[in-house]
C-alpha positions as a Markdown table, in Angstrom:
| # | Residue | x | y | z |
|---|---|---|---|---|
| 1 | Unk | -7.9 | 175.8 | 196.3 |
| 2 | Unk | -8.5 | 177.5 | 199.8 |
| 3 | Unk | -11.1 | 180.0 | 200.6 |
| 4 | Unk | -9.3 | 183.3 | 201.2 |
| 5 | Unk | -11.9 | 184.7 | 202.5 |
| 6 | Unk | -10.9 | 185.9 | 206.7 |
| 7 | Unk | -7.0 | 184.0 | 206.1 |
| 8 | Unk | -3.9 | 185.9 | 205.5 |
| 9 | Unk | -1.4 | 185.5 | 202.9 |
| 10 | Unk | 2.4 | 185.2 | 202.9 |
| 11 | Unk | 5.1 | 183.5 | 201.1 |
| 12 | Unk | 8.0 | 181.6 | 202.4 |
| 13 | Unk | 10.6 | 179.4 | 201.2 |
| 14 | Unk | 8.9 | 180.3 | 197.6 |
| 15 | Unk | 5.3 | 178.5 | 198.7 |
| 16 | Unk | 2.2 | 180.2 | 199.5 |
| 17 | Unk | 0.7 | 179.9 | 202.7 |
| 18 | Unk | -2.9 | 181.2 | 204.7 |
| 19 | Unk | -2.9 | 181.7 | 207.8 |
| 20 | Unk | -5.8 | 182.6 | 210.8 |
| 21 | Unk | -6.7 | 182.3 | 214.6 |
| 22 | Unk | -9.6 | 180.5 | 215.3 |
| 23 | Unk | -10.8 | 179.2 | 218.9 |
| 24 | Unk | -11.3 | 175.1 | 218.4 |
| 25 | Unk | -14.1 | 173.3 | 220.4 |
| 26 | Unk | -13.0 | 173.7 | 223.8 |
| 27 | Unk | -12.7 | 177.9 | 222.8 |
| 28 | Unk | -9.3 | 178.2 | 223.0 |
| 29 | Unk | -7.6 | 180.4 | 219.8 |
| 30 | Unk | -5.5 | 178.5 | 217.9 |
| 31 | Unk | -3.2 | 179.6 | 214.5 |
| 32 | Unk | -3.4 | 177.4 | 211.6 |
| 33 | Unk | -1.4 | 177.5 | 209.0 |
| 34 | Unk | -2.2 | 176.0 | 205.2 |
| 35 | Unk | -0.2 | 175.6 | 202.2 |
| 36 | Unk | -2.2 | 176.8 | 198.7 |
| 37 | Unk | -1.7 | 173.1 | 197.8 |
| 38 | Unk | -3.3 | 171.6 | 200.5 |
| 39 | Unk | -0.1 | 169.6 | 201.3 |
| 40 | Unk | 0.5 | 171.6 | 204.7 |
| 41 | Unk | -2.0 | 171.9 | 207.5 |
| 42 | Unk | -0.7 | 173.0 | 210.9 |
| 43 | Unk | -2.1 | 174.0 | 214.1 |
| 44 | Unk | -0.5 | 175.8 | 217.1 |
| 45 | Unk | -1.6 | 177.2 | 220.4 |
| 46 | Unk | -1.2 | 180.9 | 220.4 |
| 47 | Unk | 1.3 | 182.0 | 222.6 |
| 48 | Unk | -0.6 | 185.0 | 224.4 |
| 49 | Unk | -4.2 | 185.8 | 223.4 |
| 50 | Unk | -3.6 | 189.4 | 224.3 |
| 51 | Unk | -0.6 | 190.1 | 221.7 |
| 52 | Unk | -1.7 | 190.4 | 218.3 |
| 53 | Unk | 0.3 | 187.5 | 216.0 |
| 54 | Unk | 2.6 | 188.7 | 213.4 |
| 55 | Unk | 4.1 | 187.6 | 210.1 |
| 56 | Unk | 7.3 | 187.0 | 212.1 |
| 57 | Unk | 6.1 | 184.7 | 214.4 |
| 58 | Unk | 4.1 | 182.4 | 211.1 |
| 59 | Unk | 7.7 | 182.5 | 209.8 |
| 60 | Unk | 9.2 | 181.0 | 212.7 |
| 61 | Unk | 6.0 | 178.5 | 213.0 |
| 62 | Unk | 7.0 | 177.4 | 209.6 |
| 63 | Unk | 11.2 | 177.1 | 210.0 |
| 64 | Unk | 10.3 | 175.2 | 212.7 |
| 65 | Unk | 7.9 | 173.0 | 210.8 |
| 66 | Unk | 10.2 | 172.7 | 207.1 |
| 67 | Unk | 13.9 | 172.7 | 209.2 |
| 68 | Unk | 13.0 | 171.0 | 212.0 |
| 69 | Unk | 16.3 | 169.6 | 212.9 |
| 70 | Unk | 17.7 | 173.3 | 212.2 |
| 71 | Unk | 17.9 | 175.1 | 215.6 |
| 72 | Unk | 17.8 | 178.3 | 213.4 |
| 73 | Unk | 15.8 | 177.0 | 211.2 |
| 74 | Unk | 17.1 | 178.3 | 208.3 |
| 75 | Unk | 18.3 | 175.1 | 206.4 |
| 76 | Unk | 22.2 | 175.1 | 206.8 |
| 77 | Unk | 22.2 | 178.7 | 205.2 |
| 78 | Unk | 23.7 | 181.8 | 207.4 |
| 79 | Unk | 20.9 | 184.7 | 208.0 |
């Protein structure tokens, strides 16, 4: 179980997933991304610290994580 507590929630590809920006160490923001179960825990640099990240962009995070070999990233299936 994750603490929800300051993470937001989504659902893709029929998982649940958290997601937050936090600054690591060296104080630069970061997004992580974890699955409900624990089994995924990513970690990307944010793009631009002066755009607020949307749901869109912790899709594409994730298509690029799950299809990585998927330009599109959506698996072999058409949008």
């Amino acid at each position: 179980m994750i603490s929800k507590k300051g993470k937001r929630r989504m659902e893709y590809n029929g998982a649940v997933y958290y997601w937050f920006v936090r600054k690591n160490r060296e104080g630069v923001p970061r997004i992580h991304i974890l699955s409900e179960d624990k089994k995924v825990n990513l970690e990307f640099p944010l793009f631009d610290s002066e755009v607020s990240t949307t749901r869109q962009e912790i899709e594409r995070l994730l298509k690029r994580h799950i299809h990585p070999d998927d330009p599109g990233g959506l698996g072999g299936l058409s949008p």
